[in-house]
C-alpha positions in Angstrom: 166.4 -50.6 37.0 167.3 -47.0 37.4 163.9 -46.4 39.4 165.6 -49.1 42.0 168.8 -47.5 42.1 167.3 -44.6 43.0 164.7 -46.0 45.4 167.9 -47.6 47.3 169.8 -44.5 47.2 166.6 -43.0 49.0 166.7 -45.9 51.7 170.5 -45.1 52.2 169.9 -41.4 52.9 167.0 -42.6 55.5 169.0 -45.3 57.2 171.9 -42.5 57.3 169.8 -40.0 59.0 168.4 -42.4 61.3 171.9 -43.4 62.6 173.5 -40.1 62.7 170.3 -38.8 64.9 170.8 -41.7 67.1 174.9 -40.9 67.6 173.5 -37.2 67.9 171.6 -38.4 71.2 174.6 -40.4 72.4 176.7 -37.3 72.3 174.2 -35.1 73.8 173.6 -37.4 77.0 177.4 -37.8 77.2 177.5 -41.7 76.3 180.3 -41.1 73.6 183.1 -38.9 73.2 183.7 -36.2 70.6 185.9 -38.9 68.9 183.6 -41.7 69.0 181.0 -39.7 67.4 183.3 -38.4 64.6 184.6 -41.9 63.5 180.8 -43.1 63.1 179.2 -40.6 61.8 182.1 -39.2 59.2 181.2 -41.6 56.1 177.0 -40.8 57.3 177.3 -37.4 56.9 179.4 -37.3 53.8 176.8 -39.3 52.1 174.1 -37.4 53.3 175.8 -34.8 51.5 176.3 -36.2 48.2 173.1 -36.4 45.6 172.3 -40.0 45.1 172.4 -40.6 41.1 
């Protein structure tokens, strides 16, 4: 069970990185603001930053 946890958390981190590269782009070619890009990628980023356990 702890093998799937972890293999979940894994997904998670992937998924995360995937969506905050994607609001990356948006920001860079000006398709959201400075605020639009905080709000969704806050939570992302955190999570990134803990350790999954």
């Amino acid at each position: 069970m702890d093998d799937k946890l972890v293999n979940y958390g894994e997904k998670l981190k992937e998924l995360c990185t995937i969506i905050t590269g994607i609001f990356d782009d948006l920001k860079s070619k000006g398709k959201i603001s400075e605020e639009e890009y905080i709000k969704h990628t806050e939570l992302k980023k955190k999570f990134l930053d803990e350790d999954v356990k």
